[in-house]
N, C-alpha and C positions, 0 to 999 in steps of 0.2 A: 449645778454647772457640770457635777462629774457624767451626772446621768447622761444630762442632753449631749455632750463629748463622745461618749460609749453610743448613743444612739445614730448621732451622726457617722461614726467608723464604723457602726455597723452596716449603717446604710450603705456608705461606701465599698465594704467589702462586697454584699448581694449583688449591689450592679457590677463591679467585677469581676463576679466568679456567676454573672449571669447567665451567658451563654454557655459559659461548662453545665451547669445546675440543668438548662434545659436540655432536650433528644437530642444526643448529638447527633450530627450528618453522617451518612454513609459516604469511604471512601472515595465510593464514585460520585458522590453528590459534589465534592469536594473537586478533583479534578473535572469532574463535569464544568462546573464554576470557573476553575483556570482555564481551561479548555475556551470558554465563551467569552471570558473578558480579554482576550488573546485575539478569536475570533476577529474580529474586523481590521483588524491590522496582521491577517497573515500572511508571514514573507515568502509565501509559497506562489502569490500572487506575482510576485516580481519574477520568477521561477518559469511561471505559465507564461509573462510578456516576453521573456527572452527565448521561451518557448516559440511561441509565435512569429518570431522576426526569422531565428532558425531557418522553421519547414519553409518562408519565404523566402528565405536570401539562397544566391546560387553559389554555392561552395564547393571547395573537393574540386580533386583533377580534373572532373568533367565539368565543375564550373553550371553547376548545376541545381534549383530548385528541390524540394520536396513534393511539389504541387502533384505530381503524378503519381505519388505514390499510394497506393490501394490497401487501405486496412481493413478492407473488407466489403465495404459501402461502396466501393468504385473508386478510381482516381482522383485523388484530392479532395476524396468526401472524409471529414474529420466528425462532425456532429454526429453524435452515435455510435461511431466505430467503438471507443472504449469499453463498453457496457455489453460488447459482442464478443469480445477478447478473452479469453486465448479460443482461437477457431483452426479449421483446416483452408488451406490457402493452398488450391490448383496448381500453383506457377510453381510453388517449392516443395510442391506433395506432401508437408505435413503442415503439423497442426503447430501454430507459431501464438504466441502472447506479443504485445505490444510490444516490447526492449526487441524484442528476435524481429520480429518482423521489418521495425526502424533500423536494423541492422543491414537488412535485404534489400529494404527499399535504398538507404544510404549507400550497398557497394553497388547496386546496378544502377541507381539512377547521377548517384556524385562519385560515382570511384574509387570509395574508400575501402578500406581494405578490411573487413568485417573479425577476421579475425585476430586483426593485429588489437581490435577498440575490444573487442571481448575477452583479452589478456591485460588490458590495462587497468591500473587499479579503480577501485569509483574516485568520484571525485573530481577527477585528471581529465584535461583535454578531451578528446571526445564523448567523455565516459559522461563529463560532469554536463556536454551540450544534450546528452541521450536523455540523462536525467529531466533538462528544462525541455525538452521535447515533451516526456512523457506526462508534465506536471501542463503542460499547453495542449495535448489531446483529450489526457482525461477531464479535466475541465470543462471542453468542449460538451462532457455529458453528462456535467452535474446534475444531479436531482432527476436522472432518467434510472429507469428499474433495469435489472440484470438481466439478459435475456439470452445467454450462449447456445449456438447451437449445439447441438446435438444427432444430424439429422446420420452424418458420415460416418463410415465406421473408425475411423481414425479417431474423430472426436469424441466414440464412445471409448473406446481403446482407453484412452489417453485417462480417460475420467476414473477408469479401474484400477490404471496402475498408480493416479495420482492418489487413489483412496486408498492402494496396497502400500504408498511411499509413507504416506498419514500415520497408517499404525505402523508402522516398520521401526520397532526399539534395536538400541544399539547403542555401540559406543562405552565408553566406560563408565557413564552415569546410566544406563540401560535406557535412555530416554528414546521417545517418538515424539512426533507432533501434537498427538493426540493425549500425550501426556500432560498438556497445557490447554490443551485448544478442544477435546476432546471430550468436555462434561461440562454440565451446566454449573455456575454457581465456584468456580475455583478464581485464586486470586495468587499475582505473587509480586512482591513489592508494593503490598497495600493496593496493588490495582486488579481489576475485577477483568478477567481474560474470556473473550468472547465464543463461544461453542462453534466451532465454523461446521461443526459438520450438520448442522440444519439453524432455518430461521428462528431467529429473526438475527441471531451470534455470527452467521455465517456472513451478511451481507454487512455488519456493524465492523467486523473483520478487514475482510477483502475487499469490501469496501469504500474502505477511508483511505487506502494506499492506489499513488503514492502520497507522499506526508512529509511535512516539515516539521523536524524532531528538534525539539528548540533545545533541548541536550548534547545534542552536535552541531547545532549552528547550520544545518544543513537538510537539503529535501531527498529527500530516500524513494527510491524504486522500489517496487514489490522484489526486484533479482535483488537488490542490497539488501531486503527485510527480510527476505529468505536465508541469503548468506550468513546472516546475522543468528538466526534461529538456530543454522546450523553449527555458529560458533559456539553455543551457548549449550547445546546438547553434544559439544565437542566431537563431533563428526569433523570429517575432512569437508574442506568449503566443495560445494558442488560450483561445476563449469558455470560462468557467465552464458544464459541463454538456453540453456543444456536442457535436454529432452526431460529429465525430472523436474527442474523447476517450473517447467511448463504444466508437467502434467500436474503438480502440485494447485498450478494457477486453476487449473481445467477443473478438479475435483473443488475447492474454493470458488469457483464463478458457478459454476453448474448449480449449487448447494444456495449460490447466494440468491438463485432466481425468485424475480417479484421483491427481489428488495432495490433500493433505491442507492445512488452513489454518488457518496460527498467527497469525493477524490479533487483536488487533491487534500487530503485533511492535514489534521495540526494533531502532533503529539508528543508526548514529554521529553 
């Protein structure tokens, strides 16, 4: 009777301490998992609808649509533009990322006052409708590959100083970009950090943003995710919109070409 008792507890201990006993999963295999049972219920979706009502509805002192505004494809061509972004743009003689651009299109075609929404915190009244703007364009070109020009010299410009900002250490942690994001194979907080400075890390990166970060309850801009890097390497926050963050964006999209973009993504 004792034996068969011991035989039985034993049993029960193996099943478990089974799935310890077996390989375990890699970190990323792990949030890979959270990641995809999350997936079909993501509230970034709700993000992109309120996106879209937005560029339609006519708002602002001019009482005004988004319909005309050009990201690059022509006037009120959406499908595609994201995947082009950050480029050089004629009208304002440089080279603008999405957030800059919906700022341009927003003060000349609804009369908003561009600088007053790129002072304001995220989050906040215009900032947090820029966000569902941007979560409603990129969308527009999911699962389309990266493809930014390069042809201007602005948009080569931009590409050097944004891969000069990359490694540019500082600060009192002596940190860069590249200090994270800048070798294959590094991880921090148990999570596996993507190489943007070539394929396949760069478009896995820049990417997946923007993102609904289910640790603030909220969908994040690449300018928020920037700002955020830059918290965390304790630099001063760079300007909303500001000629670095773009060129940041430019060195990151250029890098990401021929990969594919699941913007807006889901992350922890």
């Amino acid at each position: 009777m004792i034996q068969r008792l011991s035989i039985t507890f034993a049993a029960c201990v193996v099943a478990a301490l089974g799935p310890a006993a077996q390989a375990q999963k890699t970190t990323a295999q792990g949030i890979a998992e959270y990641r995809a049972m999350l997936a079909d219920g993501n509230p970034s979706e709700l993000y992109e609808a309120r996106g879209e009502g937005l560029w339609k509805q006519a708002r602002g002192p001019k009482n005004a649509s988004l319909d005309k505004c050009d990201l690059g494809k022509g006037p009120g061509v959406v499908k595609g533009a994201f995947v082009e972004l950050p480029r050089y743009f004629a009208d304002t003689q440089r080279v603008q990322d999405l957030e800059s651009r919906l700022l341009t299109c927003m003060e000349k075609l609804q009369g908003f006052n561009a600088d007053e929404i790129a002072n304001t915190r995220f989050g906040v009244g215009e900032q947090k409708n820029i966000e569902s703007l941007v979560a409603y364009v990129s969308g527009e070109s999911r699962d389309m590959t990266f493809n930014l020009p390069q042809a201007h010299r602005q948009e080569k410009l931009m590409y050097e100083v944004g891969k000069k900002v990359f490694y540019l250490r500082g600060g009192p942690m002596d940190f860069s970009c590249a200090s994270c994001h800048g070798e294959d194979n590094k991880r921090v907080r148990l999570q596996d950090l993507p190489n943007l400075t070539k394929q396949p890390g760069a478009s896995l990166g820049f990417g997946s943003w923007p993102a609904y970060r289910v640790s603030s309850g909220d969908l994040w801009s690449m300018q928020r995710r920037l700002n955020d890097c830059y918290r965390q390497q304790r630099f001063p926050y760079p300007g909303y919109a500001s000629d670095v963050t773009i060129a940041l964006g430019v060195y990151m999209g250029v890098n990401s070409q021929g990969g594919v973009s699941v913007a807006p993504g889901l992350k922890r």
